[in-house]
N, C-alpha and C positions, 0 to 999 in steps of 0.2 A: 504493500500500500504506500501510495507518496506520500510524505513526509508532513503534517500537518502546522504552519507556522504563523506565528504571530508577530508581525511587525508594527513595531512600538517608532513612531516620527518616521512614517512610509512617504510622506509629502519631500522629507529632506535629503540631501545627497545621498547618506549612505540609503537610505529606507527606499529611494528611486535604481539606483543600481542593486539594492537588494533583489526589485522587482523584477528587473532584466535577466538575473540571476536565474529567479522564476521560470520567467517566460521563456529561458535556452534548456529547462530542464522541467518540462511539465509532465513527465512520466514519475519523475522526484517526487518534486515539491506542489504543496497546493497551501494558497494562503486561507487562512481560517478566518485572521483581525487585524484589521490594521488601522491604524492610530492617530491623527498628525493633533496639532497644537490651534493653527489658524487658517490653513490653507485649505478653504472647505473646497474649492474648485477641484485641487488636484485630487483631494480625496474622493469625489465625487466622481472621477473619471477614473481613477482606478478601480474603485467598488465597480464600474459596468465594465471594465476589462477585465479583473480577478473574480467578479463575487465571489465575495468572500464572504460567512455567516454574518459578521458583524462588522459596523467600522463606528469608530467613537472619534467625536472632532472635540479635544479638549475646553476651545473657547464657547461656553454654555449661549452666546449669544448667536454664533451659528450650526445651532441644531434646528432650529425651521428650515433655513437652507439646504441644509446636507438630506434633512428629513423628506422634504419633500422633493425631491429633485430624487432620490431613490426608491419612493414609495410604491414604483411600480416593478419594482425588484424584490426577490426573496431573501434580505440583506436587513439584521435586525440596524438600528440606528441610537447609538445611545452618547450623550454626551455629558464632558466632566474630568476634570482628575477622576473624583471613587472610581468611574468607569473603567480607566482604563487599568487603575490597581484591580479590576472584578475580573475584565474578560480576560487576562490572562492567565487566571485558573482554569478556565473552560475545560472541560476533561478530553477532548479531542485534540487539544494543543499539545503536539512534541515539543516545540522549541519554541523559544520567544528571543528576535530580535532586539535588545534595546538600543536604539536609535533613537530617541530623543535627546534634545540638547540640554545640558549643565543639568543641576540638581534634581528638577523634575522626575527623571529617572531612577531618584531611589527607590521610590514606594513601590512600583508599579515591578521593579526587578526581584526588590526582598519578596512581596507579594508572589512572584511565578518562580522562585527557589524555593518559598515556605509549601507552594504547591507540588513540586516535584518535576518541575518544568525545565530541561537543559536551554542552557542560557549562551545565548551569542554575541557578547558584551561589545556594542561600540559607543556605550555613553560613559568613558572615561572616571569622571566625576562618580559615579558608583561608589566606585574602589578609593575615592579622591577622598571625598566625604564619611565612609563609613568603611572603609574596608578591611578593620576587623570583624565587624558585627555580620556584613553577607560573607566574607570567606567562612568562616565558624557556621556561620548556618547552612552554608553549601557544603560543608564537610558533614553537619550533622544530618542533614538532610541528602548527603549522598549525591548534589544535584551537580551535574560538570558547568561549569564554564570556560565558554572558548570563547579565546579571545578575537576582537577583528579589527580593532586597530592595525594598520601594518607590519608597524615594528612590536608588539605582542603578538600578533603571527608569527612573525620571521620569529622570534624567538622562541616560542612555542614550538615552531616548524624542527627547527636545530635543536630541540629538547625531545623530539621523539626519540624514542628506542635509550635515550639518555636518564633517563628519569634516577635508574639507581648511581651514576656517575655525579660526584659534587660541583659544582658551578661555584668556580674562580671569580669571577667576574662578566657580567650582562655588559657587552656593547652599547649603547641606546643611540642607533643612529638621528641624525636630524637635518633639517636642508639648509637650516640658519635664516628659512623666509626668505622676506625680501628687503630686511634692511640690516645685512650683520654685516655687510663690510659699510654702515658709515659710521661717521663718530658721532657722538654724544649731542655734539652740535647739530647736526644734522637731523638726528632724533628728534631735539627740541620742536620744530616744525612739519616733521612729518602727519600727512595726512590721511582719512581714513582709505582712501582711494586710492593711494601708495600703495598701504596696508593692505588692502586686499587684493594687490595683486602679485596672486605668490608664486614665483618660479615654476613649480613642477607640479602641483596637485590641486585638484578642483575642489575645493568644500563650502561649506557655509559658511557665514559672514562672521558667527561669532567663534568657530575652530579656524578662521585665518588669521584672525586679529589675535587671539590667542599664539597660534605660529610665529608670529611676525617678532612680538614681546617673550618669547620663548617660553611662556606659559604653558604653553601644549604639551614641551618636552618637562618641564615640570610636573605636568600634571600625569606625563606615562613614567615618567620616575618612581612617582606612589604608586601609579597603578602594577606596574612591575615589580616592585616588592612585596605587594600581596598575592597578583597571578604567582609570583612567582617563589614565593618565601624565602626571598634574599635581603641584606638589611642593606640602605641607603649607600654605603661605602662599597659595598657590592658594583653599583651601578654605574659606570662612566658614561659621561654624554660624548657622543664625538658628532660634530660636526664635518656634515658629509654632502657638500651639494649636491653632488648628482643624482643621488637619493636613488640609486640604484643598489647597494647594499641597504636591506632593510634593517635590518640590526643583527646581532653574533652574541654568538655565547663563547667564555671564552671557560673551558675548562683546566683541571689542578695537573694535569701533564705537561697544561702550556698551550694546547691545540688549541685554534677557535673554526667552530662551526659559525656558515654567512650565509641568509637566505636572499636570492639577487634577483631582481626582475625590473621590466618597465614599472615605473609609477602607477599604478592599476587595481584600485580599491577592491573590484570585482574578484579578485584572486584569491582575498583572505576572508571576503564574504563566501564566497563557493565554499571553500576550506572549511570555514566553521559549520556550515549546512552538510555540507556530504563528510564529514571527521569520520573516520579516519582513510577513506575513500576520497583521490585527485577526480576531480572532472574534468573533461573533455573542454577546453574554452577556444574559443578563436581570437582571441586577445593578441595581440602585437608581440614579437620574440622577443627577447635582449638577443643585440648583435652584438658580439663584442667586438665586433673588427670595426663597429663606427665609435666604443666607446675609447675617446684617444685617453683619460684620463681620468681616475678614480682617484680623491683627493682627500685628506681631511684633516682638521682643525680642531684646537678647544675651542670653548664657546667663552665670551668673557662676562662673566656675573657682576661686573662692577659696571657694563654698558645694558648688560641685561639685569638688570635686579632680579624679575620675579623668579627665575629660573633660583638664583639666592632663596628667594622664600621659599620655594617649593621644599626645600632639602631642610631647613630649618624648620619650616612648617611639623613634618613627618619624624623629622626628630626628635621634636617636642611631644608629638604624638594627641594625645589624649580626641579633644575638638578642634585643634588649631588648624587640619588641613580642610576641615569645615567651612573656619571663618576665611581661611584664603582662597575658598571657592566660590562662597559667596560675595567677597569683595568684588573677586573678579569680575564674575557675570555683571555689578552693579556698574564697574566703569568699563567693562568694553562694550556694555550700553549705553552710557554716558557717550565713550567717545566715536561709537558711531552717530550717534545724535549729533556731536561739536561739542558736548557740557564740559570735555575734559580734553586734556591734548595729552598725545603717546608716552612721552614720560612724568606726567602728571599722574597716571595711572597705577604707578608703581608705588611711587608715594602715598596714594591713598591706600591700597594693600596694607603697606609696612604700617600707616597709622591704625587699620580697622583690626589687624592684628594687634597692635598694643594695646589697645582701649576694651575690645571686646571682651566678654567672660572668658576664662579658662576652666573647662571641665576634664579635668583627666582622665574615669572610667566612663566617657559616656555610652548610654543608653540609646535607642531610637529616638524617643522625647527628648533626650539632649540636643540631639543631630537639630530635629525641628528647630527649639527655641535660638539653638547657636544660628543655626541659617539667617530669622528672622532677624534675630539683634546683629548682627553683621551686617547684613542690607543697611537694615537701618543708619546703622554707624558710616557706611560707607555713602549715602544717600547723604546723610548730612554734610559731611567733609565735604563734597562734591558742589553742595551748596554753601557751602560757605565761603570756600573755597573758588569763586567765579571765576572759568577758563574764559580770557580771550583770544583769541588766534589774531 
C-alpha cells in the first residue's frame, strides 16, 4: 500500500517540492493532510490535484474561503493551530512532514510523535526550541525521525551502516549566503533584497534571511546535537560555497564520510519518505569535471554574531535556545518589514537573551510562556529602538 503522509506548510518550499516528490512516485506515496499557514489559494489547488482527506488553513479567517471553494470535493476542511496538532494523529497517517516555518511546528510535531507517527523533520526550530523534551519522547515512544534538512541528511546519509562506530567530529557545511565576504561596514546597510538573494538554494523569505545572518547554521548546530547526540564542540561549521559537499562526518580513525550532490532539496525529501530505500529521480548529476573548485572557510562570529548565540544559547541549555528563537523570528520580521536593519538584528537577540527569564529544566509550558515573553521582549526593543535606513 503507498505510503500515507501528512504535510504540515505544503503551500511553502519545502511542503511544494514535497508535493513533486509525490506526484514522480504515486504508486509510493498518497497525501492524507496537508497544512499551510495563509496561503489559502495554493492550498486550495492542491487539495483538487492531491485530494487528500483533509486540508487545514491555519489562519481561522480563511476557512470560508478554502471551505467553500472545496465543498464540492470529498476533502474534510478544518481550520486553526488545534487542527493541525489533531489531524496528525489521524490513524491512517505513516509519516508527517513538518514543514512549517519557526516555532509553530512544535505542537503539531510533539503531537504526531506522542501518536506514533514517523516524523520527516524540516522545521528546524523543533529541535531549536525543545529538543530534549521531543528527542526523549521519540525514544520513548519508539517514533524515528528523519531528518530533511540537507546537511542532516548528508549526515545522516554518512551515519548509515555507522551507527555503532563513535563520531569525532560532524562537519556542518554552509554556503556563507550572500553576504560573508563583506565587512561589517557593509553589513550596516545591507538590504532585505540583498538578503534574499542567496547564491545556490531557493527557500523562503524567513530560512534566507536566516542564511544570510548565519542563523540557519546556528540553528542546524542545535538541531545536530540532538539528531545526532553529539555535544556542541563536536560540531564544526565550515564554510563551503559551493555547497556541493552537504556536510561529513568525521570519525575517531580520522576518516571522514561526505555526502555530495547539486543543490537539490528534493533528494533529502525523497530520502526521508522512501528511508531506507534510494528513488529513482531525474534530478540534474554533479559533474565533476565542471566542478573546477571545492573551497572552504571558517565563518567569522565576531561579523556574524548570531551564529555566536546559537553555541552559547545551547550551552547554556535549559530555555535559552527558546528565547533565541523566538527573538529571531520577531526581527527577521521586523526586518523584512524595514523596522530593523541586518545588524541591528543581532543586537536585539543578544538583548532579549539577557532580559528574558531563564528556566533551566523546562517543561512544554515552559517552552510556551519563554516563547511568549521573548517576542514580547524583542517587540519592544525593536520599538524602542526606531530603525532608520
Amino acid at each position: 500500500m503507498a505510503r500515507q503522509l501528512a504535510i504540515l506548510g505544503s503551500t511553502g518550499s519545502i511542503g511544494t517540492q514535497a508535493l513533486e516528490v509525490v506526484s514522480a512516485h504515486r504508486d509510493l506515496f498518497e497525501v492524507y493532510a496537508l497544512t499551510a499557514n495563509d496561503n489559502a489559494e495554493r492550498l486550495i489547488e492542491q487539495a483538487h490535484r492531491y485530494m487528500p482527506d483533509t486540508v487545514v488553513i491555519a489562519n481561522e479567517k480563511k476557512y470560508p474561503e478554502v471551505k467553500e471553494a472545496l465543498e464540492d470535493l470529498p476533502v474534510k476542511v478544518w481550520a486553526g493551530a488545534d487542527a493541525i496538532a489533531q489531524v496528525v494523529t489521524a490513524e491512517p497517517i505513516d509519516m508527517v512532514l513538518t514543514a512549517m516555518v519557526g516555532y509553530s511546528g512544535l505542537r503539531p510535531t510533539i503531537e504526531a510523535v506522542k501518536a506514533g507517527k514517523a516524523i520527516a523533520l524540516a522545521n528546524k526550530e523543533t529541535l531549536v526550541v525543545a529538543g530534549e523534551l521531543v528527542t526523549n519522547l521519540a525514544k520513548e515512544r519508539q517514533t524515528p525521525i528523519i531528518p530533511v534538512d540537507s546537511e542532516h541528511s548528508a549526515i545522516f546519509q554518512c551515519l548509515n551502516g555507522e551507527w555503532r562506530n563513535p563520531v569525532e567530529k560532524i562537519l556542518l557545511t554552509a554556503s556563507g549566503g550572500p553576504f560573508f565576504n563583506r565587512t561589517k561596514a557593509e553589513l550596516a546597510t545591507a538590504t532585505k533584497e540583498e538578503a534574499l538573494r542567496h547564491p545556490n538554494w531557493n527557500m523562503g523569505a524567513k530560512v534566507t534571511i536566516d542564511s544570510a545572518s548565519l542563523m540557519n547554521k546556528g540553528f542546524e548546530m542545535i538541531e545536530a546535537k540532538w539528531l545526532f547526540d553529539v555535544q556542541p564542540e563536536q560540531i564544526e561549521i565550515v564554510v563551503h560555497p559551493q555547497s556541493i559537499i552537504h556536510s561529513m562526518v568525521q570519525f575517531e580513525d580520522g576518516a571522514i564520510m561526505a555526502q555530495l550532490g547539486i543543490p537539490d532539496m528534493k533528494l533529502p525529501i525523497s530520502y526521508a519518505f522512501s528511508y531506507p530505500k534510494r528513488l529513482k529521480s531525474p534530478s540534474e548529476r554533479l559533474d565533476f569535471f565542471s566542478c573546477r573548485s571545492l573551497t572552504f572557510e571558517r565563518p567569522d562570529t565576531e561579523k556574524f554574531r548570531n551564529l555566536a548565540f546559537a553555541f552559547e544559547a545551547v550551552r547554556k541549555g535549559g530555555n535559552m535556545p527558546c528565547i533565541l528563537n523566538a527573538a529571531n523570528e520577531i526581527v527577521v520580521s521586523a526586518f523584512l518589514q524595514g523596522k530593523t536593519g541586518f545588524l541591528q538584528m543581532s543586537d536585539i537577540i543578544e538583548q532579549t537573551m539577557t532580559k528574558s527569564s531563564f528556566t533551566v529544566n523546562p517543561v512544554y509550558e515552559d517552552y510556551v510562556r519563554t516563547d511568549t515573553e521573548a517576542r514580547r521582549i524583542a517587540e519592544e526593543l525593536i520599538t524602542k529602538n526606531k530603525f532608520t535606513n
